[in-house]
C-alpha positions as CSV (number, residue, x, y, z in Angstrom):
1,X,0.0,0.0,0.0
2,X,1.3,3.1,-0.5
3,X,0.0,6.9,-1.4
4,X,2.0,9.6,-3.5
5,X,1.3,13.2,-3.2
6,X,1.7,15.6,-6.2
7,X,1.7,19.4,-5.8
8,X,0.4,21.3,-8.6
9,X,1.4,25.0,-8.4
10,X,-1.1,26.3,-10.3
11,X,-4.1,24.5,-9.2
12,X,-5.5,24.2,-5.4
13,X,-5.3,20.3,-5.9
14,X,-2.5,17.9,-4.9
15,X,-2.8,14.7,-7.4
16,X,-2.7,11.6,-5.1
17,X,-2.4,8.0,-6.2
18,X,-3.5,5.5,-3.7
19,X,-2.1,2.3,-4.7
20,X,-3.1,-1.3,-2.5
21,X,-2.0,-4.8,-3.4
22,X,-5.1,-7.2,-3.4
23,X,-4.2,-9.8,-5.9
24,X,-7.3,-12.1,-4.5
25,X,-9.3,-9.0,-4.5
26,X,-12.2,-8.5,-6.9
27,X,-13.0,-4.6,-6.2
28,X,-11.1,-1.9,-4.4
29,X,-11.9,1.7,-3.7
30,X,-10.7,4.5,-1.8
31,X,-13.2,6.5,0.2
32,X,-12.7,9.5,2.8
33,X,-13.6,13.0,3.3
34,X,-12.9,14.2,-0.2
35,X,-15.4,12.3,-1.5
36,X,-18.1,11.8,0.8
37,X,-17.2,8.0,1.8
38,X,-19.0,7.0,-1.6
39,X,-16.9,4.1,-3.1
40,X,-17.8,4.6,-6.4
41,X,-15.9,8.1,-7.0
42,X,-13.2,6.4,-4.9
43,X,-12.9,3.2,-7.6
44,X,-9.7,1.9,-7.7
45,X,-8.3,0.0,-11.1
46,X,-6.9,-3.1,-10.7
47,X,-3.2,-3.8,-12.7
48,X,-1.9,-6.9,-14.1
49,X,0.3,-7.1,-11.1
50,X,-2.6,-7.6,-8.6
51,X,-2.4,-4.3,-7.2
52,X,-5.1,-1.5,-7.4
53,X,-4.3,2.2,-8.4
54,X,-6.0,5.4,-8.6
55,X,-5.0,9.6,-9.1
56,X,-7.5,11.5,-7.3
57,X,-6.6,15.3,-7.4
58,X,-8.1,16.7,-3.7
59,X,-8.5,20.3,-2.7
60,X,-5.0,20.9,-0.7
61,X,-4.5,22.6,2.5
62,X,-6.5,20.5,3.9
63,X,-7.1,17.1,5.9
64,X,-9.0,13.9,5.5
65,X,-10.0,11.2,7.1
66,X,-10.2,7.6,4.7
67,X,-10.0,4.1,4.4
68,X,-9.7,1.6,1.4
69,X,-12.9,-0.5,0.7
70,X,-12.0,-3.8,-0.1
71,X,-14.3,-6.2,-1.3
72,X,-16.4,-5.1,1.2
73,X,-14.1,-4.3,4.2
74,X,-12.5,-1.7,4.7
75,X,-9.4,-1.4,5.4
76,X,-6.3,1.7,6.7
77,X,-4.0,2.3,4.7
78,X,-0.4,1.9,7.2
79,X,1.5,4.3,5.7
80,X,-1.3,7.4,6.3
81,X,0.3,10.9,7.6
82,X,-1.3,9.6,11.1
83,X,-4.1,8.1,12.6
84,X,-7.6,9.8,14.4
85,X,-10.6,7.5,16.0
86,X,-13.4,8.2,14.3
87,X,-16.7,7.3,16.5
88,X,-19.1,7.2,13.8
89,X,-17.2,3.9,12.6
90,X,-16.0,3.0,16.0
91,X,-12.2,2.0,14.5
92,X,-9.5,4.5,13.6
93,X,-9.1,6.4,10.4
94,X,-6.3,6.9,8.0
95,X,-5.3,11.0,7.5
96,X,-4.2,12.2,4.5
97,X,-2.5,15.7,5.0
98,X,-2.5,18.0,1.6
């Protein structure tokens, strides 16, 4: 799993690709603040290699709580900027700082 920021100067978006190895996985998405937990806007393609991917471009300056939806479960992504319960869901969050 892993998540790559990209700043674009001239926009008030930072391009991030989520990526998440799944290989025995049949869907994957990405859902959080910046897109109202919907897994559809979040959808994830999967690769040859087994892993999903995705390049989402989200408003910057900001933070967000997300998790990746697995078939089904979801799931934190370990290398998030930090962690923050969430009591709504009753687990912990991922944050993504941008």
């Amino acid at each position: 799993m892993s998540i790559k920021k990209q700043f674009i100067k001239t926009k008030p978006v930072c391009k991030v690709t989520f990526s998440v190895e799944a290989k025995e996985s049949n869907t994957a998405s990405v859902v959080g603040d910046f897109n109202n937990w919907n897994p559809s806007e979040g959808e994830l393609s999967k690769l040859k290699n087994g892993t999903f991917k995705g390049v989402f471009d989200i408003p910057k300056d900001a933070s967000y709580e997300f998790k990746y939806v697995i078939d089904g479960a979801f799931i934190n992504e370990p290398e998030s900027d930090s962690f923050k319960w969430n009591e709504f869901a009753g687990a912990e969050n991922g944050v993504l700082e941008v």
